[in-house]
C-alpha positions as CSV (number, residue, x, y, z in Angstrom):
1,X,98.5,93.5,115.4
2,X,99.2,97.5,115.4
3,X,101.4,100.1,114.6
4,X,104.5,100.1,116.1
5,X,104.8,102.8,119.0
6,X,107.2,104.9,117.3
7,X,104.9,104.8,114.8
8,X,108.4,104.5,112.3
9,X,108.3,104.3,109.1
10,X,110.3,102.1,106.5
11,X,113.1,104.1,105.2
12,X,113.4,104.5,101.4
13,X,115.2,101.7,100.4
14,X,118.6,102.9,98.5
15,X,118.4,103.4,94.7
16,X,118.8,100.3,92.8
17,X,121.6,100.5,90.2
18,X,120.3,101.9,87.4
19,X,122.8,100.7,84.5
20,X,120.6,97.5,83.5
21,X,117.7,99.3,84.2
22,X,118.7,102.1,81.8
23,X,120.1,99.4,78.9
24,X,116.6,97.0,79.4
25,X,114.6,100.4,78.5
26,X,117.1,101.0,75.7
27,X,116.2,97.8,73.9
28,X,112.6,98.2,75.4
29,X,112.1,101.5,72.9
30,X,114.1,100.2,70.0
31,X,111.6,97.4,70.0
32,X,108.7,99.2,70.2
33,X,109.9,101.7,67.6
34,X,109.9,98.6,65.5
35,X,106.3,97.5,66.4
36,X,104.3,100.5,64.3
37,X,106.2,99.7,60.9
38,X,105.4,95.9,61.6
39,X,101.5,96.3,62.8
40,X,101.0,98.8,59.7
41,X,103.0,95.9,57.3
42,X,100.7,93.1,59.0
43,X,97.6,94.6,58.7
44,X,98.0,95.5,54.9
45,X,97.0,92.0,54.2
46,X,95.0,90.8,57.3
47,X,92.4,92.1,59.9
48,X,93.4,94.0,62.8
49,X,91.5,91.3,65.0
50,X,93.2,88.7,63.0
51,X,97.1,90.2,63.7
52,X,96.0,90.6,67.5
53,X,95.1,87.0,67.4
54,X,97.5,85.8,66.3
55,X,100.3,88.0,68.4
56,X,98.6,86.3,71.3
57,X,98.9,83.2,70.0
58,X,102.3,83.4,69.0
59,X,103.5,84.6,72.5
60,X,101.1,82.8,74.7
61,X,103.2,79.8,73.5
62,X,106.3,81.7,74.2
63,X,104.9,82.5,78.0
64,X,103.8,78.8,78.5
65,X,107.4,77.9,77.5
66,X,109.4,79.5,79.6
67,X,107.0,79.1,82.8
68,X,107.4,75.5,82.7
69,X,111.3,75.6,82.0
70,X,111.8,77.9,84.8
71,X,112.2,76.8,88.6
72,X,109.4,78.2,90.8
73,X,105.6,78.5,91.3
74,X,103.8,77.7,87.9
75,X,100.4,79.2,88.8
76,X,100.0,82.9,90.8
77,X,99.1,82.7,94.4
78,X,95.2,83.1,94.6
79,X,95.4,86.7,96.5
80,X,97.2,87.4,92.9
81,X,94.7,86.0,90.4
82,X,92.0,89.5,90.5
83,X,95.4,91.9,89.7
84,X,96.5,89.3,87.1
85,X,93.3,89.1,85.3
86,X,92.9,92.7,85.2
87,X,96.6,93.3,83.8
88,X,96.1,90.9,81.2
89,X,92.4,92.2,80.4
90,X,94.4,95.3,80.2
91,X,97.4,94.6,78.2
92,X,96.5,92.1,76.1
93,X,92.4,92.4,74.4
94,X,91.6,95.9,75.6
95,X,94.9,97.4,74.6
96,X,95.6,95.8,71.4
97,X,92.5,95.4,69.9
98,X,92.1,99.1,70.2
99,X,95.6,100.4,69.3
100,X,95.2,97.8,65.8
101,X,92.3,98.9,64.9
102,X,93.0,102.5,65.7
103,X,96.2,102.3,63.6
104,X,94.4,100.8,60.7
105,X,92.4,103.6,60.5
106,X,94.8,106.8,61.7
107,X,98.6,107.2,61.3
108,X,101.5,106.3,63.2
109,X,102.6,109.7,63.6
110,X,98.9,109.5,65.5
111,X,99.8,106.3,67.6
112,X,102.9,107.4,68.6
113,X,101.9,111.6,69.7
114,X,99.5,109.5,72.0
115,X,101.3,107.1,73.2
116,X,103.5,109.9,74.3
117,X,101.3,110.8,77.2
118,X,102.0,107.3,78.7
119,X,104.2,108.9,81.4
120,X,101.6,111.8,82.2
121,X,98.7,109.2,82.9
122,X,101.2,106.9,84.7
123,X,102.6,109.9,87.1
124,X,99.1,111.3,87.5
125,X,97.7,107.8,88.4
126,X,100.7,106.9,90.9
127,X,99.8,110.2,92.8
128,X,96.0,109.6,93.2
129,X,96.9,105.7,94.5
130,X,99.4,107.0,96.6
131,X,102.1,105.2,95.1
132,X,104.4,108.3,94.2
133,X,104.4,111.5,95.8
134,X,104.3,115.0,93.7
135,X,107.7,116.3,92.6
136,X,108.4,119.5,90.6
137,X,111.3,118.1,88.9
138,X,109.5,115.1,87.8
139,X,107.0,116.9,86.6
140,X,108.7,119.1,84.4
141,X,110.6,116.5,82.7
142,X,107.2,114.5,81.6
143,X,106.1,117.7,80.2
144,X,109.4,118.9,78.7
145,X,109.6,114.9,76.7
146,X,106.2,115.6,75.8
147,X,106.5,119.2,74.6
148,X,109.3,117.3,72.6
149,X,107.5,114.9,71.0
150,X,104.9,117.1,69.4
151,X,107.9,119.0,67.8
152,X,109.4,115.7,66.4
153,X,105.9,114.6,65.1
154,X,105.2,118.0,63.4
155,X,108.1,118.2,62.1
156,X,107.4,114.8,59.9
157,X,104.6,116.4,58.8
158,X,101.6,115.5,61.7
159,X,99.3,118.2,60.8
160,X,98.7,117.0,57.2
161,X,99.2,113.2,58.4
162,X,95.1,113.2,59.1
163,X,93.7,110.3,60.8
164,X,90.4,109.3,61.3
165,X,88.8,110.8,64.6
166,X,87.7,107.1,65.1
167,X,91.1,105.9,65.0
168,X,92.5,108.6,67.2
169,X,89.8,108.1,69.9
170,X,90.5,104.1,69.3
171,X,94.3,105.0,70.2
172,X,93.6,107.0,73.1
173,X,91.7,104.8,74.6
174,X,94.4,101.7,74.3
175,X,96.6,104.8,75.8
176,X,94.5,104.6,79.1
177,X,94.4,100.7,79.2
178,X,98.0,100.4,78.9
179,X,98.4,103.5,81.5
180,X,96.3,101.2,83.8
181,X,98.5,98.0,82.8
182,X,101.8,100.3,83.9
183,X,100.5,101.6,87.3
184,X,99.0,98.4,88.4
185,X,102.1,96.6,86.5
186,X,105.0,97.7,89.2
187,X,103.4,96.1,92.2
188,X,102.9,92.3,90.4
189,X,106.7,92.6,88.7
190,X,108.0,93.7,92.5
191,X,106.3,91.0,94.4
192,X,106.6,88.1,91.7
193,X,109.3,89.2,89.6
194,X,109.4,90.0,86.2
195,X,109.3,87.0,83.9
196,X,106.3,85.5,86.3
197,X,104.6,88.9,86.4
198,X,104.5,89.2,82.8
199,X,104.2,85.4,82.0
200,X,101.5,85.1,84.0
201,X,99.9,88.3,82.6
202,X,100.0,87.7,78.7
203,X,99.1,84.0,79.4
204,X,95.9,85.5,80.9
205,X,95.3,87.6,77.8
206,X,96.3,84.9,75.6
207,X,93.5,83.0,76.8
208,X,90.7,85.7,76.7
209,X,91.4,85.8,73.1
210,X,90.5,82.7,72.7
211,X,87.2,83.0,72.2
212,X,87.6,85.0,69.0
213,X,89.4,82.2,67.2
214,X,86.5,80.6,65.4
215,X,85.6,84.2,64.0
216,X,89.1,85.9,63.4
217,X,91.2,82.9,63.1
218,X,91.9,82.8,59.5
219,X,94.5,80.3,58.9
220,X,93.8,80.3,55.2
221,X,94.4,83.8,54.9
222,X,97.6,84.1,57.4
223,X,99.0,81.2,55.7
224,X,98.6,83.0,52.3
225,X,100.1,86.1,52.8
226,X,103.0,87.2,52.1
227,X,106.5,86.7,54.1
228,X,106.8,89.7,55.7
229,X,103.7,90.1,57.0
230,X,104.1,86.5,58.7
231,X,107.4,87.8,59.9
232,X,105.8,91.0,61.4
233,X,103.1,88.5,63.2
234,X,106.2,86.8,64.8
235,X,107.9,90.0,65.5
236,X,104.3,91.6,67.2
237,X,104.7,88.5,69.2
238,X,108.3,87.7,70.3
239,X,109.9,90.6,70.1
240,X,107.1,93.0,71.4
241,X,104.8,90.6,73.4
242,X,107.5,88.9,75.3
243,X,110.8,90.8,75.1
244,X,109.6,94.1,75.4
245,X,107.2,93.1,77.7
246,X,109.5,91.4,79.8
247,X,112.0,94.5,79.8
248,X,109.0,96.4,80.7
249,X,108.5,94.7,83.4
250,X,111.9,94.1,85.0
251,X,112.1,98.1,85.2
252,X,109.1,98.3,86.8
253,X,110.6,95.9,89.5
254,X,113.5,98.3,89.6
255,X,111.9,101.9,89.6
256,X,109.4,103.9,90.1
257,X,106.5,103.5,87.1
258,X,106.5,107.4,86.5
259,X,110.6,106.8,85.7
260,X,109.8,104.2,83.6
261,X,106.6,105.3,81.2
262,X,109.3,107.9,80.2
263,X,111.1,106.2,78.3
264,X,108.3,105.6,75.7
265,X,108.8,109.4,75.2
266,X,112.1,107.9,73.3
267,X,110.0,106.1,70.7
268,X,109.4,108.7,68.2
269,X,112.8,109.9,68.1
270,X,114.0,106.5,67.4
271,X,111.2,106.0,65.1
272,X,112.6,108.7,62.9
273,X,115.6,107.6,63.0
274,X,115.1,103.7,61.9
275,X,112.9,105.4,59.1
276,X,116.1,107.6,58.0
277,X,118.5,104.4,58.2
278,X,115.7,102.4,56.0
279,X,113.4,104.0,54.6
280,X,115.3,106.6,53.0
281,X,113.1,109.6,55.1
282,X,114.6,113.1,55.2
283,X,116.2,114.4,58.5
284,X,115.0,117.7,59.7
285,X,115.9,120.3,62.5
286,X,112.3,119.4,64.2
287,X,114.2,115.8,64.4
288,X,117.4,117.6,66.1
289,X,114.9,120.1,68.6
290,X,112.7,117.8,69.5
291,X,114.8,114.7,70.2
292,X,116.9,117.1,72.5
293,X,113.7,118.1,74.5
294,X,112.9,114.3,75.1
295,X,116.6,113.6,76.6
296,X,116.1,116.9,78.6
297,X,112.9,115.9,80.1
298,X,114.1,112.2,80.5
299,X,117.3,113.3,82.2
300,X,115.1,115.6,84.6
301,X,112.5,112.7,85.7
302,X,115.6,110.3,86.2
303,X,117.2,112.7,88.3
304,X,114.7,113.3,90.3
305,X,114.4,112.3,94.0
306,X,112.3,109.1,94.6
307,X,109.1,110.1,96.8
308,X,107.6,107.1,97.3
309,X,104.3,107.3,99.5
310,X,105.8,105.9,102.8
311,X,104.8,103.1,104.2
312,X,104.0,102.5,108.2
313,X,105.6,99.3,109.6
314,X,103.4,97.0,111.4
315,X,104.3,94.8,113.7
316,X,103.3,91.9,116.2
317,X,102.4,92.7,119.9
């Protein structure tokens, strides 16, 4: 085996279209926006650890499901299984146990100002692995987005919206895992596909929750609470855990992961607006200023040219 003698390289492959990619992010953010009301609505009656559980629970049976009524490979190959356990140590008990219990004791102003530097991490991460080479245009749109979203947030009032330090270092932290569930994310979903990638993935976390059943469980008290905050549970895990997962993932077979973590720069905006439409909050300029910013920076990083690390055919011979 060795390098071919031209020592060529695989050109860039041409741009995938973008349209589906664009609409699965859409939904992907509207979804998510919908995850902080329904995590702060669960956990006013049960445990962080008990609404994670459950989450799992809820879409591990979901993932199990649709892996055995889909044509194809069941199980990973084995050169898979160390990624796979990593992603779903990542993006299932790591993550979420610390994002729950950081939410129960900060804001979702909080959650959401750190979850905005998703696509910081993710670009920063893709250049040190190689993955993604350095672009000024890129760059300036994940910091335009995120110059954004601190508008939006202190414009609904983050500065006297004081979380716990505890919490807030709780959220960060869940930031990293996921950044490291995103950058190791896009190779799985390219090889495997999407719906295997992420099946696969959650089914893993599913069952390294497992073990906290006997302590967290709590049918009792899940089964006497009230109807939303079951319905929350099943939203947490359908909607989030296997919808918006699964969106997640198909971009990440489609793009580069810098393009996608983006789009979670959206979620505030969107946030404030479901919380207009519902919940009767005021709209403000900050809304107006910083939701342009985000679109601005989004538009920038989507325009961008894709500088992939290249990659050196090798050949037989």
């Amino acid at each position: 085996m060795g390098a071919s003698a031209t020592g060529a390289v695989t050109p860039s492959a041409a741009p995938p279209p973008l349209g589906r990619v664009y609409a699965a992010l859409t939904v992907q953010v509207l979804i998510s926006a919908g995850t902080y009301l329904a995590a702060k609505r669960a956990m006013t009656e049960l445990s962080p650890f008990t609404v994670v559980l459950w989450r799992f629970l809820v879409c591990g049976v979901a993932f199990v499901t649709l892996l055995a009524v889909t044509p194809g490979p069941k199980l990973p190959p084995r050169h898979a299984w160390p990624r796979i356990v990593l992603l779903g140590l990542m993006g299932g008990p790591v993550n979420q146990t610390l994002f729950f219990s950081g939410l129960s004791r900060s804001t979702a102003a909080h959650a959401a100002l750190f979850y905005a530097l998703t696509p910081l991490g993710v670009y920063v991460a893709s250049l040190v692995l190689g993955r993604e080479r350095a672009s000024t245009r890129t760059t300036a749109g994940i910091l335009t987005a995120l110059v954004g979203v601190v508008v939006l947030l202190l414009g609904r009032g983050l500065a006297s919206a004081r979380g716990t330090l505890m919490g807030d270092l709780l959220i960060l932290a869940a930031v990293v895992a996921w950044v490291i569930y995103t950058t190791e994310g896009k190779p799985l979903a390219t090889e495997h596909g999407p719906l295997r990638a992420t099946a696969w993935t959650m089914t893993v976390a599913t069952v390294l929750q497992l073990p906290l059943a006997p302590f967290v469980l709590e049918p009792e008290a899940v089964w006497a609470s009230s109807a939303s905050a079951k319905a929350s549970i099943v939203y947490v895990g359908l909607m989030t855990s296997v919808v918006a997962y699964l969106l997640w993932s198909y971009a990440l077979s489609k793009v580069p992961a810098s393009r996608v973590a983006i789009f979670s720069n959206l979620q505030p905006a969107v946030t404030a607006l479901v919380a207009w439409l519902f919940l009767d909050e005021g709209l403000h300029w900050e809304l107006a200023l910083g939701g342009a910013l985000v679109l601005v920076g989004v538009r920038l990083t989507q325009g961008a040219p894709v500088k992939a690390a290249p990659v050196v055919v090798v050949r037989a011979g």
